[in-house]
Structures are given as C-alpha cells and as structure tokens.
PDB file of N, CA, C and O in Angstrom:
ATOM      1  N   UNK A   1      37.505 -34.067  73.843  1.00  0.00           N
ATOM      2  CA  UNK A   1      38.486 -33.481  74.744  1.00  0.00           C
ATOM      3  C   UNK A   1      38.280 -31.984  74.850  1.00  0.00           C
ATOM      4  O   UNK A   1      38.070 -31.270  73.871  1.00  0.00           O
ATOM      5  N   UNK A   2      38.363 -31.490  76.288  1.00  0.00           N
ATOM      6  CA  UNK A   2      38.231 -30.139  76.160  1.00  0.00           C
ATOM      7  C   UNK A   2      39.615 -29.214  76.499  1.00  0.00           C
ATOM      8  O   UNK A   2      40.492 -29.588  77.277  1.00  0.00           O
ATOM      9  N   UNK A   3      39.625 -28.369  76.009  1.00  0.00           N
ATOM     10  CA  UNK A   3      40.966 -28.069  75.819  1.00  0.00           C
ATOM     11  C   UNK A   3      41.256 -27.091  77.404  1.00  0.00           C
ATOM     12  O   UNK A   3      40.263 -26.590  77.931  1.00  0.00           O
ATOM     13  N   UNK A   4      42.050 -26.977  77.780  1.00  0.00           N
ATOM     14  CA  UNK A   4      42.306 -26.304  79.372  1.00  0.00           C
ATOM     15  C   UNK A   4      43.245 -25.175  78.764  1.00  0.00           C
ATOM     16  O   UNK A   4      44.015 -25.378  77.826  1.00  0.00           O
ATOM     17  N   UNK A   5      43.046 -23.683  79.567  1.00  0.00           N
ATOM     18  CA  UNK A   5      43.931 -22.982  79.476  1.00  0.00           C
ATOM     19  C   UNK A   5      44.308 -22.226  80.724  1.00  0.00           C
ATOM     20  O   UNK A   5      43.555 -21.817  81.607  1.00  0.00           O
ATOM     21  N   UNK A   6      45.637 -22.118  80.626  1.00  0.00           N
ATOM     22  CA  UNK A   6      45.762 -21.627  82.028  1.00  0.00           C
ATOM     23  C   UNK A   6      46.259 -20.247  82.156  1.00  0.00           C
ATOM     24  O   UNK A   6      47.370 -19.858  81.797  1.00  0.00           O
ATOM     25  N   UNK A   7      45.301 -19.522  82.721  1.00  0.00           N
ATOM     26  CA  UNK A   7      45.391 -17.938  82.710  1.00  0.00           C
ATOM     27  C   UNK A   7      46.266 -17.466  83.603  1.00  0.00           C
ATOM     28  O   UNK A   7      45.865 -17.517  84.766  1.00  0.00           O
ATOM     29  N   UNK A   8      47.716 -16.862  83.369  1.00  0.00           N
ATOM     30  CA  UNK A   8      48.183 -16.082  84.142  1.00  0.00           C
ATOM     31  C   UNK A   8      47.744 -15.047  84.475  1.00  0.00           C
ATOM     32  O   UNK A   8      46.790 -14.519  83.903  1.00  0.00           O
ATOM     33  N   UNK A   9      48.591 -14.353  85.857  1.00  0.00           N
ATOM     34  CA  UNK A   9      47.845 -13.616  86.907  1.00  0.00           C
ATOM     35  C   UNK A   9      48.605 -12.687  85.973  1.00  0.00           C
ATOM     36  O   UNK A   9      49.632 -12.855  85.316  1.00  0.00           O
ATOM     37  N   UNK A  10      47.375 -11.148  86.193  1.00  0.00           N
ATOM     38  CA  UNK A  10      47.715 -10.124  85.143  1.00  0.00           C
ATOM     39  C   UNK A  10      48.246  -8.792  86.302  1.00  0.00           C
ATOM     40  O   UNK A  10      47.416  -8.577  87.185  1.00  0.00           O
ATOM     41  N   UNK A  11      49.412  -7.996  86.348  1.00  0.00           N
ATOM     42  CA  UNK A  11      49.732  -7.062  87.271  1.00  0.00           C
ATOM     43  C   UNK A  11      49.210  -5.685  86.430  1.00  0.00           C
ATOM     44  O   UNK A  11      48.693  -5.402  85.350  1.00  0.00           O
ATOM     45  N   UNK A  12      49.536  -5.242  87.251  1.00  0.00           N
ATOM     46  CA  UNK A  12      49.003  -3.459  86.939  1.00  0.00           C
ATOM     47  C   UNK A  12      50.560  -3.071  86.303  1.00  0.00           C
ATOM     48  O   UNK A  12      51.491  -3.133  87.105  1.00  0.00           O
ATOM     49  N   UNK A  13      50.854  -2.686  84.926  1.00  0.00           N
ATOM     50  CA  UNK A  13      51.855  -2.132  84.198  1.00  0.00           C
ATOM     51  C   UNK A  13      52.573  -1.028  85.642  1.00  0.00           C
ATOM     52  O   UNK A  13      53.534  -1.267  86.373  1.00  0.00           O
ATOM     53  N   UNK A  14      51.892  -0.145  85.623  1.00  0.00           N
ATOM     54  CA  UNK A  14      52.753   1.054  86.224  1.00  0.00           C
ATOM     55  C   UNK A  14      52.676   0.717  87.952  1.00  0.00           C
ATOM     56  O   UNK A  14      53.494   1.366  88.603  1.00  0.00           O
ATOM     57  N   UNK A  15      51.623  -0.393  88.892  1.00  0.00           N
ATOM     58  CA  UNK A  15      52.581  -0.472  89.874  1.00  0.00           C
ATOM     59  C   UNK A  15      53.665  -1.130  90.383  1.00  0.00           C
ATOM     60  O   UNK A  15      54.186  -1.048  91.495  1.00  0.00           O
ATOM     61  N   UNK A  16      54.124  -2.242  88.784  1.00  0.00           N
ATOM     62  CA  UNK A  16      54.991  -3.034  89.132  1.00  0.00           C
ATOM     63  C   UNK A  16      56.131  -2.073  88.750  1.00  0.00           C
ATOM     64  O   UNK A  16      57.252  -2.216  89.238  1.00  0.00           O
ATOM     65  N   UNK A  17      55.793  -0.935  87.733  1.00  0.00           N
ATOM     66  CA  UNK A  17      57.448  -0.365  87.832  1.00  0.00           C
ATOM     67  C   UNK A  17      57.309   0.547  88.445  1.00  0.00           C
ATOM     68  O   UNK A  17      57.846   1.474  87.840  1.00  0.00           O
ATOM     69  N   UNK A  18      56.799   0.943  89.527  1.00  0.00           N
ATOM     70  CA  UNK A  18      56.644   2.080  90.560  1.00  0.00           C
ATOM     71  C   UNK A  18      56.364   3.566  90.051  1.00  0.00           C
ATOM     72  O   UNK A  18      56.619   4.546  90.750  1.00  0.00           O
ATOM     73  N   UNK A  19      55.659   3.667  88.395  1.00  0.00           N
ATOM     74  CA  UNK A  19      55.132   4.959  88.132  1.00  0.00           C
ATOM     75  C   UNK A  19      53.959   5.062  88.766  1.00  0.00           C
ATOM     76  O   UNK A  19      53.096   4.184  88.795  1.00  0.00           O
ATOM     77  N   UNK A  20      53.893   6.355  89.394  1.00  0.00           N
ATOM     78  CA  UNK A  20      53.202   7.378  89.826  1.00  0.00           C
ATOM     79  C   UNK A  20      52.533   8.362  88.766  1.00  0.00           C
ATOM     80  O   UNK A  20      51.309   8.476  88.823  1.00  0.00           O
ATOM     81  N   UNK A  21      53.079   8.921  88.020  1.00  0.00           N
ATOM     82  CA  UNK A  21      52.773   9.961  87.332  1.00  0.00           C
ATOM     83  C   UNK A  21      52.506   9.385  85.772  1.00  0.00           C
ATOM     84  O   UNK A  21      53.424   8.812  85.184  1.00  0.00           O
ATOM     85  N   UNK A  22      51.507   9.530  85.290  1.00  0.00           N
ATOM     86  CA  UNK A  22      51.452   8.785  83.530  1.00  0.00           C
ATOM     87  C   UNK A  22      51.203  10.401  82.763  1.00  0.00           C
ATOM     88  O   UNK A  22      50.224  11.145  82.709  1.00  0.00           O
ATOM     89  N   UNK A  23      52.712  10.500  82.187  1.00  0.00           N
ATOM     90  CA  UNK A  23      52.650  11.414  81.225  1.00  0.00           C
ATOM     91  C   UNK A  23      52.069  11.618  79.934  1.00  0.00           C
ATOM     92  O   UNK A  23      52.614  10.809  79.183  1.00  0.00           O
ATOM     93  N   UNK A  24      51.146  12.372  79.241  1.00  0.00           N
ATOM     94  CA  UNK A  24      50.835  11.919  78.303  1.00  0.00           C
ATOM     95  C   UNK A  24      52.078  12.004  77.221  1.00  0.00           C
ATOM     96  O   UNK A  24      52.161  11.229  76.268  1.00  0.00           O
ATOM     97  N   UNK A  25      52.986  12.997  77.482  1.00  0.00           N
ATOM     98  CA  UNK A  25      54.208  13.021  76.078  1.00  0.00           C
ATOM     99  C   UNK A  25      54.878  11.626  75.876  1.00  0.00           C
ATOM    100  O   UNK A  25      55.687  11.286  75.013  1.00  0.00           O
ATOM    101  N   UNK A  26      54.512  11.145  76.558  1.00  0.00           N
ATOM    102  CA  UNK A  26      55.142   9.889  76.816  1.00  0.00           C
ATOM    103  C   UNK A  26      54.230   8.522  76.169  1.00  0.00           C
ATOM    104  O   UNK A  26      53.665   7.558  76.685  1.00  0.00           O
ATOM    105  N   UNK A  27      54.442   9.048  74.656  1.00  0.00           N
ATOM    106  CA  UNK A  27      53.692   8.176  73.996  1.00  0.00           C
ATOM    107  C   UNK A  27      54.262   6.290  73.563  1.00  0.00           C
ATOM    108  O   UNK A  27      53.795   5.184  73.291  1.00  0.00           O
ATOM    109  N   UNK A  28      55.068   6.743  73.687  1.00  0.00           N
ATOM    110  CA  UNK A  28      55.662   4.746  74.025  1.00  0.00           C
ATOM    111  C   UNK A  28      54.822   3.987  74.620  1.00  0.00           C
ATOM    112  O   UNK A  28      54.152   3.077  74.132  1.00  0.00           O
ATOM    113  N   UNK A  29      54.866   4.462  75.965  1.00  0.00           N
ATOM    114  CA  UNK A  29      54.041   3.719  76.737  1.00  0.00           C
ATOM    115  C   UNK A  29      52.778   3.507  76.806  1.00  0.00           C
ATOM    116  O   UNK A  29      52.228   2.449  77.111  1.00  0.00           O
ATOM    117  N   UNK A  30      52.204   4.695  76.473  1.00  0.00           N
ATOM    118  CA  UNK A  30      50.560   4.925  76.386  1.00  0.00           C
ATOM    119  C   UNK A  30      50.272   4.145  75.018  1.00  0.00           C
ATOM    120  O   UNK A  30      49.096   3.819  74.853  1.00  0.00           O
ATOM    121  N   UNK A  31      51.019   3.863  74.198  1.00  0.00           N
ATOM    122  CA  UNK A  31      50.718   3.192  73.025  1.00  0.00           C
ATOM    123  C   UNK A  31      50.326   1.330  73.530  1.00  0.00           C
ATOM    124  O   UNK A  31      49.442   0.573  73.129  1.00  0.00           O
ATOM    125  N   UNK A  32      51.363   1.146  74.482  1.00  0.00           N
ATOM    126  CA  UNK A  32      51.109  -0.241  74.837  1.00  0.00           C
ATOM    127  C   UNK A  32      49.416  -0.759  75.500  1.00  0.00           C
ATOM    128  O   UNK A  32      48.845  -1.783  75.874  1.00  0.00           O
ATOM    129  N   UNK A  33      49.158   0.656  75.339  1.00  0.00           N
ATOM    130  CA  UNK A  33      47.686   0.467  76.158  1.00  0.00           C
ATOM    131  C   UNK A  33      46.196   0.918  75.080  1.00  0.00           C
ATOM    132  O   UNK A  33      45.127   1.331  75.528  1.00  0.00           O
ATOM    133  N   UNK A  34      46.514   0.701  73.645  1.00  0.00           N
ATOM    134  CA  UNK A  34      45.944   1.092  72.812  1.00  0.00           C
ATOM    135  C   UNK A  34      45.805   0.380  71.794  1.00  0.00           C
ATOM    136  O   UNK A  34      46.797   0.449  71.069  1.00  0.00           O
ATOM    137  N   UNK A  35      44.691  -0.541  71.262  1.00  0.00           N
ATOM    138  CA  UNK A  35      44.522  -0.933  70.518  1.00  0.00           C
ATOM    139  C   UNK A  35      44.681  -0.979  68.895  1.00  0.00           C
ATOM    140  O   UNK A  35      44.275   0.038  68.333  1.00  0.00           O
ATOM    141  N   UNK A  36      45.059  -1.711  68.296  1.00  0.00           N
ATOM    142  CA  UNK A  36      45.353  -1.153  66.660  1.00  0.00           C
ATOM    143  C   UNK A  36      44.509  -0.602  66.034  1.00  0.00           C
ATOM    144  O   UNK A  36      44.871  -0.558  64.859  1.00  0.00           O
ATOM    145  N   UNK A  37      43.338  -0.039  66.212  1.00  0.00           N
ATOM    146  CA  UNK A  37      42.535   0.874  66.108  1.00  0.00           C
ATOM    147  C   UNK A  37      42.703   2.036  66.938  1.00  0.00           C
ATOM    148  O   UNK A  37      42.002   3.008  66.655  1.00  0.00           O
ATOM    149  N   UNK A  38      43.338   2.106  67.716  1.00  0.00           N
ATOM    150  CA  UNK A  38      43.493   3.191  68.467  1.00  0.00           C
ATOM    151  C   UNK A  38      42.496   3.376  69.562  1.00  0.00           C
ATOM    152  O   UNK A  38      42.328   4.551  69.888  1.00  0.00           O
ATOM    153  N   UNK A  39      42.011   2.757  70.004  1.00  0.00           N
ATOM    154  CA  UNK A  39      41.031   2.463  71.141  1.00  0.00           C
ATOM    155  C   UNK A  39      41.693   2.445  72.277  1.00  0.00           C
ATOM    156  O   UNK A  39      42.918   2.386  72.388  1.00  0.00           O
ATOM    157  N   UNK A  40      40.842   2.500  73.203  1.00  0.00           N
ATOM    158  CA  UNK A  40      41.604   2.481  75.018  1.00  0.00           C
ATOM    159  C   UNK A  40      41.553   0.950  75.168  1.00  0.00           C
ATOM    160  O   UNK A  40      40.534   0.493  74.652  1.00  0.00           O
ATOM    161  N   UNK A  41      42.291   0.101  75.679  1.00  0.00           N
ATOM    162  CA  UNK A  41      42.471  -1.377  76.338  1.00  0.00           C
ATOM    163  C   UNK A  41      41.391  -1.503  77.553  1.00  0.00           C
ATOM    164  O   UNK A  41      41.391  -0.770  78.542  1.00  0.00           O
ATOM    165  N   UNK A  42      40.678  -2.323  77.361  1.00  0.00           N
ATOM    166  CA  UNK A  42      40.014  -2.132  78.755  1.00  0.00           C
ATOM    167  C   UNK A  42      41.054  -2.555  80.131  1.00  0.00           C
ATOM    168  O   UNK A  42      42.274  -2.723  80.134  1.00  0.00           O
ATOM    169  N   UNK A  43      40.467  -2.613  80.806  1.00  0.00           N
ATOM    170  CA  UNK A  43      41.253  -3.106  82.393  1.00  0.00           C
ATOM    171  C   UNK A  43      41.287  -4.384  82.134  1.00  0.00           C
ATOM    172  O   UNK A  43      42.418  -4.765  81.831  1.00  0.00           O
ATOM    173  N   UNK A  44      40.433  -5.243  82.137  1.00  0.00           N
ATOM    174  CA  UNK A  44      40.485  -6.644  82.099  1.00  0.00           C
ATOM    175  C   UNK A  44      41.495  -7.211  81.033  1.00  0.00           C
ATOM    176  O   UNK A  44      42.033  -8.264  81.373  1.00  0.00           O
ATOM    177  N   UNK A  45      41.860  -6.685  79.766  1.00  0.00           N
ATOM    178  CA  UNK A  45      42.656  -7.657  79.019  1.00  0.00           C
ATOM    179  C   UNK A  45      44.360  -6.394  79.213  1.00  0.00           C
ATOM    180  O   UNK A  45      45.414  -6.874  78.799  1.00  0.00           O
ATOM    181  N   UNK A  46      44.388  -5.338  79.655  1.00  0.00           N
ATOM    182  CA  UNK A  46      45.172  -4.633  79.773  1.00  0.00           C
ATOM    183  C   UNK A  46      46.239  -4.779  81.582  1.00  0.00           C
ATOM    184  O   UNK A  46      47.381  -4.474  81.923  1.00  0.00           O
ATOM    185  N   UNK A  47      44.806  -5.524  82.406  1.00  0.00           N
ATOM    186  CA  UNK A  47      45.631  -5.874  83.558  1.00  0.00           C
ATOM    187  C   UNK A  47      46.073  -4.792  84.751  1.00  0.00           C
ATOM    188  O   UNK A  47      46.610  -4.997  85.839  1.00  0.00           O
ATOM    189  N   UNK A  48      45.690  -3.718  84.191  1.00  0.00           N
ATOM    190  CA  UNK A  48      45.992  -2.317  84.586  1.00  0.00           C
ATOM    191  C   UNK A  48      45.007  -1.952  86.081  1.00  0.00           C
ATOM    192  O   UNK A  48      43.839  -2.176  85.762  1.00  0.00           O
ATOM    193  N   UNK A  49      45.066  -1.504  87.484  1.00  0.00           N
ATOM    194  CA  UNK A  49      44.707  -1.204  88.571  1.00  0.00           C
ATOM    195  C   UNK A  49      43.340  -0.207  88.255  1.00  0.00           C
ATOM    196  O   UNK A  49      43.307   0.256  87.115  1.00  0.00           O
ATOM    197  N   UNK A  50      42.442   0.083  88.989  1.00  0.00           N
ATOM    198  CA  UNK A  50      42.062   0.762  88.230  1.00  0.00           C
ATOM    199  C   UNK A  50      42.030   2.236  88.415  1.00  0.00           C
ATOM    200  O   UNK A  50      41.494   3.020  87.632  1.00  0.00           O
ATOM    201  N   UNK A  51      42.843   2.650  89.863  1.00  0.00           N
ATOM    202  CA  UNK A  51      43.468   3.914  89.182  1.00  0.00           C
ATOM    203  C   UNK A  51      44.029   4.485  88.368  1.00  0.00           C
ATOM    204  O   UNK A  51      43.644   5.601  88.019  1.00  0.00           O
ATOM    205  N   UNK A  52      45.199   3.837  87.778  1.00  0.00           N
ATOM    206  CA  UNK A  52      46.093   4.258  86.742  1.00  0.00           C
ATOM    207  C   UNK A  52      44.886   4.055  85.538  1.00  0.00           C
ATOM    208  O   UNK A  52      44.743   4.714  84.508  1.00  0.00           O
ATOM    209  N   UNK A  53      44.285   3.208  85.910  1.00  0.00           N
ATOM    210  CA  UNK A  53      43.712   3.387  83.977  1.00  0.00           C
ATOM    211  C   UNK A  53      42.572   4.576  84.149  1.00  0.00           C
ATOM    212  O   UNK A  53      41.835   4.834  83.197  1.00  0.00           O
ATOM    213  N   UNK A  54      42.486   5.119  85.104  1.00  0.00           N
ATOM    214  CA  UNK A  54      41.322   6.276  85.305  1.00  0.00           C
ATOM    215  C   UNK A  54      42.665   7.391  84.559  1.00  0.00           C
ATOM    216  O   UNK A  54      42.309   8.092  83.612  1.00  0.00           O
ATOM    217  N   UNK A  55      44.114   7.484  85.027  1.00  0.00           N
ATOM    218  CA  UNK A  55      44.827   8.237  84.974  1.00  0.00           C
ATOM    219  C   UNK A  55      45.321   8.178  83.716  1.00  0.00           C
ATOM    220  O   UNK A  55      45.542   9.183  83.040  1.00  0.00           O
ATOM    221  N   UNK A  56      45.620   6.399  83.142  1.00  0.00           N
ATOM    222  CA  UNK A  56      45.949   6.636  81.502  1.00  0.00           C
ATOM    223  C   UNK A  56      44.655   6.821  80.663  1.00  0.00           C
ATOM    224  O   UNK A  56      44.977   7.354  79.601  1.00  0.00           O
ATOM    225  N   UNK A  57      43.727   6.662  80.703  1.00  0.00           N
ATOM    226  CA  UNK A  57      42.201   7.076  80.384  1.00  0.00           C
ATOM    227  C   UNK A  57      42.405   9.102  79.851  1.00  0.00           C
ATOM    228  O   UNK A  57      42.203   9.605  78.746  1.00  0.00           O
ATOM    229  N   UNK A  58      42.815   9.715  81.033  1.00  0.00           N
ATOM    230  CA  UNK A  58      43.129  11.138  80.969  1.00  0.00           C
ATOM    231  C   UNK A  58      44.407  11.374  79.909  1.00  0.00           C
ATOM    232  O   UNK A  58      44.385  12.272  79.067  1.00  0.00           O
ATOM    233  N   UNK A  59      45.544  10.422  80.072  1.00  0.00           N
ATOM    234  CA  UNK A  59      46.772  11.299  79.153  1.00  0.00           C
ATOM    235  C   UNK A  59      46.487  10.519  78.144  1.00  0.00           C
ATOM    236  O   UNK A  59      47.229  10.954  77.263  1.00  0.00           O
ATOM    237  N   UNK A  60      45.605   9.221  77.480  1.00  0.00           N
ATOM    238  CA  UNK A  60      45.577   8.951  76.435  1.00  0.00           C
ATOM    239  C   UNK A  60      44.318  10.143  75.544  1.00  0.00           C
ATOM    240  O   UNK A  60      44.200  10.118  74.319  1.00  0.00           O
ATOM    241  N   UNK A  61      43.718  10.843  76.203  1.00  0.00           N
ATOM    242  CA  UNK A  61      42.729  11.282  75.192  1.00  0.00           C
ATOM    243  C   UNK A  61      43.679  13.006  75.451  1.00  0.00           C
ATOM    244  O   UNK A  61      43.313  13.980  74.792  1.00  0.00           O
ATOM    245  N   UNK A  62      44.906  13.128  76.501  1.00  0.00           N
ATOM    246  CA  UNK A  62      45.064  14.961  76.429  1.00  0.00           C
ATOM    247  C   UNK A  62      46.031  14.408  75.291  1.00  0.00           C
ATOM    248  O   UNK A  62      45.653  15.121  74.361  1.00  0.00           O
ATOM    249  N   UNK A  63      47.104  13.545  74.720  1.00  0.00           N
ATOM    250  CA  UNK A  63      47.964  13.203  73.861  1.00  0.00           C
ATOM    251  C   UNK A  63      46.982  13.084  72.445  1.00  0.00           C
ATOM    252  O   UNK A  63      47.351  13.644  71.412  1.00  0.00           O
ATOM    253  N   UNK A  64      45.788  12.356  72.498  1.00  0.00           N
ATOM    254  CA  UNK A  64      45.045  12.952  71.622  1.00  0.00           C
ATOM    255  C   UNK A  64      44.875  14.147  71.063  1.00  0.00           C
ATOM    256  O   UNK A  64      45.186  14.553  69.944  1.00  0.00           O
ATOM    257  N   UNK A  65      44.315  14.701  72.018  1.00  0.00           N
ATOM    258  CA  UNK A  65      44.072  16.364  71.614  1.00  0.00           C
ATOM    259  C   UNK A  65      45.567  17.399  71.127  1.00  0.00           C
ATOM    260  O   UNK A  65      45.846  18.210  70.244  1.00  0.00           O
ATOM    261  N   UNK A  66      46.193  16.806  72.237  1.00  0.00           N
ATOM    262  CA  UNK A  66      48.064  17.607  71.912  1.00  0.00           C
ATOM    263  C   UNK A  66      48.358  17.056  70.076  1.00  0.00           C
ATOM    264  O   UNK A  66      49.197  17.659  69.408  1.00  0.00           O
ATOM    265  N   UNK A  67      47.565  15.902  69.482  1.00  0.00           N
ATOM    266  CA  UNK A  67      48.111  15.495  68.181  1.00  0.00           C
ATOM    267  C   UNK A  67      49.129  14.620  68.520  1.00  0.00           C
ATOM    268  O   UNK A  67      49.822  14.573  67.504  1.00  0.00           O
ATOM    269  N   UNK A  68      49.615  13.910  69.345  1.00  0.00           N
ATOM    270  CA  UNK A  68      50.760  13.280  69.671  1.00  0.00           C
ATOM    271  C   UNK A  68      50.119  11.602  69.422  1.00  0.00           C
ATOM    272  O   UNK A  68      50.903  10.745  69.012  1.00  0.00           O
ATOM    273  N   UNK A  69      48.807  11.277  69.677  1.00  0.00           N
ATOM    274  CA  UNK A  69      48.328   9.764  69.285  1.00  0.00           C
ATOM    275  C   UNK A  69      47.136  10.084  68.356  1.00  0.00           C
ATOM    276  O   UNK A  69      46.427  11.084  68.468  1.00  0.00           O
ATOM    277  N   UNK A  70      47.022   9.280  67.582  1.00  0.00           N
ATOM    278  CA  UNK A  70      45.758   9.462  66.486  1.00  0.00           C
ATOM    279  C   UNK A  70      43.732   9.148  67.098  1.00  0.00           C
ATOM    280  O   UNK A  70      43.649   8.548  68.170  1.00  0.00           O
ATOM    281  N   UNK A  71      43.323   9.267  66.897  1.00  0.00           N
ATOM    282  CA  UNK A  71      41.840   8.937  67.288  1.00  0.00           C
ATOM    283  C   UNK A  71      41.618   8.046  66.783  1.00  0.00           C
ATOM    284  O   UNK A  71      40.883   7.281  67.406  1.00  0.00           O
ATOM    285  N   UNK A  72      42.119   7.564  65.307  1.00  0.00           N
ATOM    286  CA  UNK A  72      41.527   6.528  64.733  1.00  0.00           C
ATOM    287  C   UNK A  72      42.313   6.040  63.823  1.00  0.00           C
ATOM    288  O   UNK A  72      43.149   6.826  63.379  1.00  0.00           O
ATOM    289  N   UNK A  73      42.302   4.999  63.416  1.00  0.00           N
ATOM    290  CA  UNK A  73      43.372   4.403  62.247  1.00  0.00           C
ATOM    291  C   UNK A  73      42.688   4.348  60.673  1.00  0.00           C
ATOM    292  O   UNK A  73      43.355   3.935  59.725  1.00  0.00           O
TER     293      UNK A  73
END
C-alpha cells in the first residue's frame, strides 16, 4: 500500500494579512520564518510570495546585525 498525502495549498504569510512593510524590530514574526537553528525558511516550505521573502530575507539578517535575532543556535 502506498500511502497518499494530501498537500495543502500554502499562502504567502504577509499577503493574506495585508502587510506591506516587514519590520525587522518586529521579531515575533520574523521568528516564524526561521528555523531552530536560526536559518532563513526557504519559500517552498515557508509558503511565502517571493517578494516578501526578498523583503524578510533583508529584516531577518538587519535584526541580526541590530542583535535582536541570533545567527546561530
């Protein structure tokens, strides 16, 4: 028997809640997009458009540098 799985359709985080702007101080959110290593999510398992992830791509590494998310665990 082979086992079936059925993949839901994945939306873009920030155009279903109508953000525009991805802050980096705004580490809550940028965390949801970061691996437990602290890595970037790619697009494909993150679901993310791929503007915004060009844009969380930018405030996840300036929140880096600000000291506000870690580089590495």
């Amino acid at each position: 028997m082979q086992k079936t799985t059925i993949n839901k359709k994945k939306y873009c985080y920030f155009c279903h809640n109508n953000i525009n702007f991805i802050d980096f101080k705004d580490t809550q959110t940028i965390q949801r997009f970061t691996s437990s290593y602290a890595k970037i999510v790619p697009r494909k398992r993150s679901g993310v458009c791929s503007s915004h992830q060009r844009k969380l791509e930018t405030a996840i590494k300036r929140a880096r540098f600000m000291a506000l998310l870690p580089y590495t665990k």
